[in-house]
Steps between C-alpha positions, in 0.01 A plus 500: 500500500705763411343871515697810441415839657606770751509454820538161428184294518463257834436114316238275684319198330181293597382179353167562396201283671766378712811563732887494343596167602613465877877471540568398133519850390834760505540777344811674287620804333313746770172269444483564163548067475250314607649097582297252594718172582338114506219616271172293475204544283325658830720742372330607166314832465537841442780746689442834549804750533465816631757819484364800659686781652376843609353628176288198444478143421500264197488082459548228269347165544696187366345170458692200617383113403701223649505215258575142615575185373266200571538359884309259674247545792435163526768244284352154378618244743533144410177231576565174534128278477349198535274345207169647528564795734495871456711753479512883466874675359498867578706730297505890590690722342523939479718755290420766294369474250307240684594161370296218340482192635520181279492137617649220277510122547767339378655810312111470287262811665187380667 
């Protein structure tokens, strides 16, 4: 966020709908660098940065998505049955994009 002007603006941001996350942000270069270490997609929305000094104020809001690579929630687990029982396999996985699921038997899909 960088703002130019005399006297020289005071920087402060906000997460909007939300709090800056808790003791996973720092700030650099006189808070005109917003970090946000450990990231998750909790993470994703819009930041607002503000420079205002005693003239006025202006902002900028920057939207942030975190993208992520399929991971499971729940991983298949293997089942080892009896002729004629049941049995249920779970498989739960997140990301974003959100990931499709597909189940194959054998390497053939079912």
């Amino acid at each position: 966020c960088f703002c130019f002007s005399r006297p020289t603006p005071v920087i402060r941001w906000i997460k909007e709908g939300g709090e800056l996350p808790a003791n996973r942000t720092f700030f650099e270069n006189f808070k005109k660098t917003l970090k946000i270490i450990d990231v998750s997609e909790a993470d994703s929305g819009n930041y607002k940065c503000i420079a205002r000094n005693t003239l006025g104020s202006v902002h900028h809001v920057i939207s942030v998505t975190v993208k992520a690579a399929p991971y499971w929630i729940t991983a298949p687990r293997n089942l080892v049955l009896s002729p004629g029982e049941d049995g249920t396999l779970i498989c739960r996985a997140n990301g974003n994009p959100k990931p499709s699921i597909t189940w194959l038997a054998n390497g053939v899909p079912i």
